[in-house]
N, C-alpha and C positions, 0 to 999 in steps of 0.2 A: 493629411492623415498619416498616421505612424505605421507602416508594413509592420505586422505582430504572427507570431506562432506560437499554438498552445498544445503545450504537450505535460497530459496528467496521468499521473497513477489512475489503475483503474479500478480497486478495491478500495472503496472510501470516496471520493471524490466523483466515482459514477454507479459502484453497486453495491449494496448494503454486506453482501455478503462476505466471508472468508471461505474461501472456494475449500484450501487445503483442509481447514478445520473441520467443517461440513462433509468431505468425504472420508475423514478418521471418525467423525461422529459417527454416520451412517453407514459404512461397511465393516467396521472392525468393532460392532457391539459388544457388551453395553459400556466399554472403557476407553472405548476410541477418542473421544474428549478429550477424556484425562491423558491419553498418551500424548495427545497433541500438544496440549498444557505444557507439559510436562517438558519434552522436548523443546517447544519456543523457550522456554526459559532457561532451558539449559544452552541454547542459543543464545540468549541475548547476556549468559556470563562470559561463555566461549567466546563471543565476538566482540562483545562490546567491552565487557570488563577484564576478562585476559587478554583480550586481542590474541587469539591463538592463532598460527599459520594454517590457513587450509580452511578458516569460517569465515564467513559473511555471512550480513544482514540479508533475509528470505532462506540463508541455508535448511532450516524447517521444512521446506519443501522436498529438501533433496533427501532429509536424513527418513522421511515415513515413507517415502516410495516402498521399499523391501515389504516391509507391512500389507500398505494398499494391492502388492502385485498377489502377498498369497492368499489375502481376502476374495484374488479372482478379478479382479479389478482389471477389464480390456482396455483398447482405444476404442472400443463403440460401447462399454459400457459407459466410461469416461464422458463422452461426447454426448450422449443422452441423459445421464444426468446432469449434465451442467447445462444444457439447453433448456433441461427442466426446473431447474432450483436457481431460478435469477433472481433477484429481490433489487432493481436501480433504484437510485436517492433520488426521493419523490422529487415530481417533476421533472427528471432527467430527460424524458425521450425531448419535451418543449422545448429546455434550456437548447438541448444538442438541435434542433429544425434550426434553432435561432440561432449558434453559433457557427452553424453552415451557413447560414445567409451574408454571418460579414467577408463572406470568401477571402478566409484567410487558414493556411493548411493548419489542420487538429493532428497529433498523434496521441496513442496511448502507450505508458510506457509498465508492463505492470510486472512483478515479478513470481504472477501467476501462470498458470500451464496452458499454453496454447488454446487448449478446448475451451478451456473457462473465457479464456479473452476473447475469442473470434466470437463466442455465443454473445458477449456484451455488445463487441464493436457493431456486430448483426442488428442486434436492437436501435442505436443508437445512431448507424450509419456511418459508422467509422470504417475509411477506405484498409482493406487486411494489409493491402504495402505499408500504410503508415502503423503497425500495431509490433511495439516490439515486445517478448514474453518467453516465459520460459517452453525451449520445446524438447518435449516427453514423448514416445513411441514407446509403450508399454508392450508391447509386441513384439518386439526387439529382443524379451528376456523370458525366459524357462525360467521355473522354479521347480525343485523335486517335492515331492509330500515329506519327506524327511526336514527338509529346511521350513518351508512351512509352518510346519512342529515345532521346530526352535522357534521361531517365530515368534510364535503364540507364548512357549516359554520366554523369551526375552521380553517380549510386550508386558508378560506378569508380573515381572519382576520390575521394568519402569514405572508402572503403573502401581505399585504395591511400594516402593521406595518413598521415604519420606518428602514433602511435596517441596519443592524449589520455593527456595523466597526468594529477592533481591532485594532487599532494602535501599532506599534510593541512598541514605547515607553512606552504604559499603561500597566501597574501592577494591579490594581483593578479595583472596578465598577466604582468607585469614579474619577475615570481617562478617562471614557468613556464621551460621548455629553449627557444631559439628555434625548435628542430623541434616540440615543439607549438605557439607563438605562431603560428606558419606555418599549421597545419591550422587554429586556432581562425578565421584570418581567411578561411582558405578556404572554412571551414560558414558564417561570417558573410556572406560571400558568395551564397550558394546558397542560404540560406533567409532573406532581407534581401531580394536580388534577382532572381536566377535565378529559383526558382521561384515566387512574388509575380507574378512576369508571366507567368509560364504561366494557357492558361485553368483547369486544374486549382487553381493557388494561391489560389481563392478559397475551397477547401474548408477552410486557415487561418483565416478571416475567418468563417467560418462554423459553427466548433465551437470550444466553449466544456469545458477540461476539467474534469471536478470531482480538482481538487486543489489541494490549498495553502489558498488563502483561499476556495476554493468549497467546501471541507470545511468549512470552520469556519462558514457561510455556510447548510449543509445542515442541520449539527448544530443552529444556532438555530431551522432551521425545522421539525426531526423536534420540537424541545421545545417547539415554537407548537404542533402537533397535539395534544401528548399532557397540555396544560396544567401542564409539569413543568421544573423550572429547573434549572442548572447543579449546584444541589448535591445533583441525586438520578439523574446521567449517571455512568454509565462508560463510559468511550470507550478503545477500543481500538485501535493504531495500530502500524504498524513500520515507518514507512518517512519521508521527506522530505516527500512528501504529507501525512503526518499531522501535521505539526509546529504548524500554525497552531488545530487543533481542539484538541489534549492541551493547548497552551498556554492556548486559551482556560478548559477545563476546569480548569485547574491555577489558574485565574487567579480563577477562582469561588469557590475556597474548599472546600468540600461534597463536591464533586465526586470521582470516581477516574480520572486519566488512568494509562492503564495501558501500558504497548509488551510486545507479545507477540513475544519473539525478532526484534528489533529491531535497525536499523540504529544508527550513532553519532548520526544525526538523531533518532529517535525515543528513543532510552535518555538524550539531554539532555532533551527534551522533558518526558516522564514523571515522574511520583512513585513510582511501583510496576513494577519491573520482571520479567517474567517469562520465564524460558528454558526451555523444555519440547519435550518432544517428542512432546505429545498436546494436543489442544484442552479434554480436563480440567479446570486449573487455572482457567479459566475461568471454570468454573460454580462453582469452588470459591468464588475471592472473587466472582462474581455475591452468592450464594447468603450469605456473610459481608455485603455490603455490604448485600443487604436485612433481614437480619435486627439488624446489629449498626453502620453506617453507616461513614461513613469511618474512624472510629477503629477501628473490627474491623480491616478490610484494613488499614491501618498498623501498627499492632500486630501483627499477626499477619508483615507481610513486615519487620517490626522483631527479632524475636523469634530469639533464637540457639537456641530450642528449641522449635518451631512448633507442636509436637504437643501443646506443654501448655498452649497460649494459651488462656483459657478461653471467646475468641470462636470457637472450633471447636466452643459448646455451638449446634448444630443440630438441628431435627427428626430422628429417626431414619429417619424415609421422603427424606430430605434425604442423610444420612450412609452410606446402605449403597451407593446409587452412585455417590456420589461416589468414595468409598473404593475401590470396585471399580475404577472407571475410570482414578484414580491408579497402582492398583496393575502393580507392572514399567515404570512410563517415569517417565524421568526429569522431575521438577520443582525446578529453583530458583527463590526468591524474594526480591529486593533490594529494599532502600531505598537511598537516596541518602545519603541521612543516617546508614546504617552498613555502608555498602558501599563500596571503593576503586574508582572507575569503570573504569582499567584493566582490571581482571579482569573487571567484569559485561560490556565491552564484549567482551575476549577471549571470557566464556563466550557471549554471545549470538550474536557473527558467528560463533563454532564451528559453533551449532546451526541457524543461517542456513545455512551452507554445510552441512550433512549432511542435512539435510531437503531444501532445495531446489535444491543442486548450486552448485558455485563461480560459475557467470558469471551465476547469476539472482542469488545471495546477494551477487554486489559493486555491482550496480545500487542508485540511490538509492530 
């Protein structure tokens, strides 16, 4: 058998939800949505199409803190409602009993807030050593009712700015509508200046998200612990935050970066793509890669006829759950190499948006 480690994102690959998004929607009514909106996408020009110094991918998270804090937002209100607003990808708790039996170490690698993740790993039995994530002490920071105030006024003014597009064609600003060029410089604005000089904006300075390169970053050090190298990781990933770990895995050789209903960030990233609508398949190729190594899982998401692949030869204390757990939901399986990306992307942002609803499914 092939010694394997699997370490996945935990937003998409094990819980339906967007923790960040859900706590701008429901403390900062009735526009917390759209601020969040609003802001990821001015992320993902920041980071992805200017490459500006000082952004990554998951930055989202860092930039609504000031917000969430003067909403009154504690660390035990925090902690209670993410205990309470879990939503895992059906099937998850099964998949996870099952993927602790191949006793082989699991980490979570997610570039959500501490609270949100330990509530997941809790469900799921993910040991808290192995969980790396972003960590928030919201109690750390005073805010006065005067800042607050501003707040509220900057929030109206984002939320009231013309709405961010990216067109997937555009490369620069220059390529944007001047009614977004407009908002982009007014969020550059506001979180460049404005709030930097609040006493609040040093909460900026002072958290560090894991995403982007702090995944890839995490991944090297869950495989210091477990004295286990790149080519015996699966890494599991759907989103922009994961792009810098699948790559690194993909870059190893050995390895399986895998996107599990995956964004267009995460399905370039990947060698093995998977659109499902159960956390299953998972264990499936887990369960393949240990016993049959990377060529099983290749072959097998190669294969116009998957069921005769004869690396589906499994223990049968292996094969009747799995089998069960597949059975009634949907699973496809892509390769890049004989798959037209069009349609994997078509079928995954489908499954994106019916599992987790259109305005979580178009976030990066």
């Amino acid at each position: 058998m092939h010694p394997i480690q699997l370490d996945t994102n935990l937003e998409g690959p094990l819980a339906l939800n967007d923790n960040a998004f859900e706590l701008c929607r429901d403390f900062l009514p009735p526009d917390g949505a759209l601020l969040f909106t609003q802001v990821s996408r001015y992320l993902d020009y920041s980071a992805v199409m200017a490459k500006k110094p000082g952004y990554q991918a998951g930055d989202v998270l860092r930039l609504i803190l000031p917000f969430l804090k003067s909403a009154g937002l504690t660390n035990d209100r925090l902690t209670e409602y993410c205990r309470e607003h879990i939503s895992l990808v059906p099937k998850a708790e099964d998949t996870y009993r099952f993927l602790h039996s191949l006793d082989s170490p699991i980490f979570a690698i997610s570039a959500g807030y501490r609270q949100f993740a330990q509530a997941v790993a809790a469900r799921l039995g993910l040991a808290p050593e192995r969980l790396y994530c972003t960590e928030l002490d919201l109690d750390r920071y005073k805010i006065s009712e005067a800042e607050s105030e501003e707040l509220r006024g900057v929030m109206g003014k984002i939320v009231a700015a013309p709405a961010i597009e990216l067109p997937p064609e555009a490369k620069s600003l220059d390529d944007l509508a001047s009614e977004v060029q407009e908002a982009i410089h007014l969020l550059d604005t506001i979180f460049q200046d404005t709030i930097p000089q609040m006493d609040i904006g040093r909460i900026y300075q002072e958290t560090t998200i894991m995403g982007g390169p702090e995944k890839a970053k995490a991944l090297e050090d869950s495989l210091a612990q477990t004295n286990l190298n790149l080519t015996n990781v699966m890494y599991v990933g759907d989103s922009l935050t994961d792009v810098p770990a699948l790559e690194k895995v993909r870059a190893g050789g050995g390895g399986v970066a895998l996107s599990f209903n995956g964004n267009h960030h995460a399905i370039g990233a990947a060698e093995i793509i998977v659109v499902a609508d159960t956390a299953w398949p998972v264990a499936l190729l887990a369960a393949v890669f240990q016993h049959w190594g990377k060529e099983g899982v290749e072959e097998l998401a190669q294969s116009t006829r998957p069921g005769a692949s004869r690396y589906l030869v499994l223990p049968e204390a292996m094969i009747e759950p799995i089998a069960m757990g597949l059975q009634g939901g949907t699973f496809n399986l892509y390769h890049p190499s004989t798959s037209r990306r069009e349609d994997v992307l078509r079928d995954s942002e489908a499954m994106r948006r019916r599992l987790r609803g259109d305005a979580i499914a178009a976030l990066g």
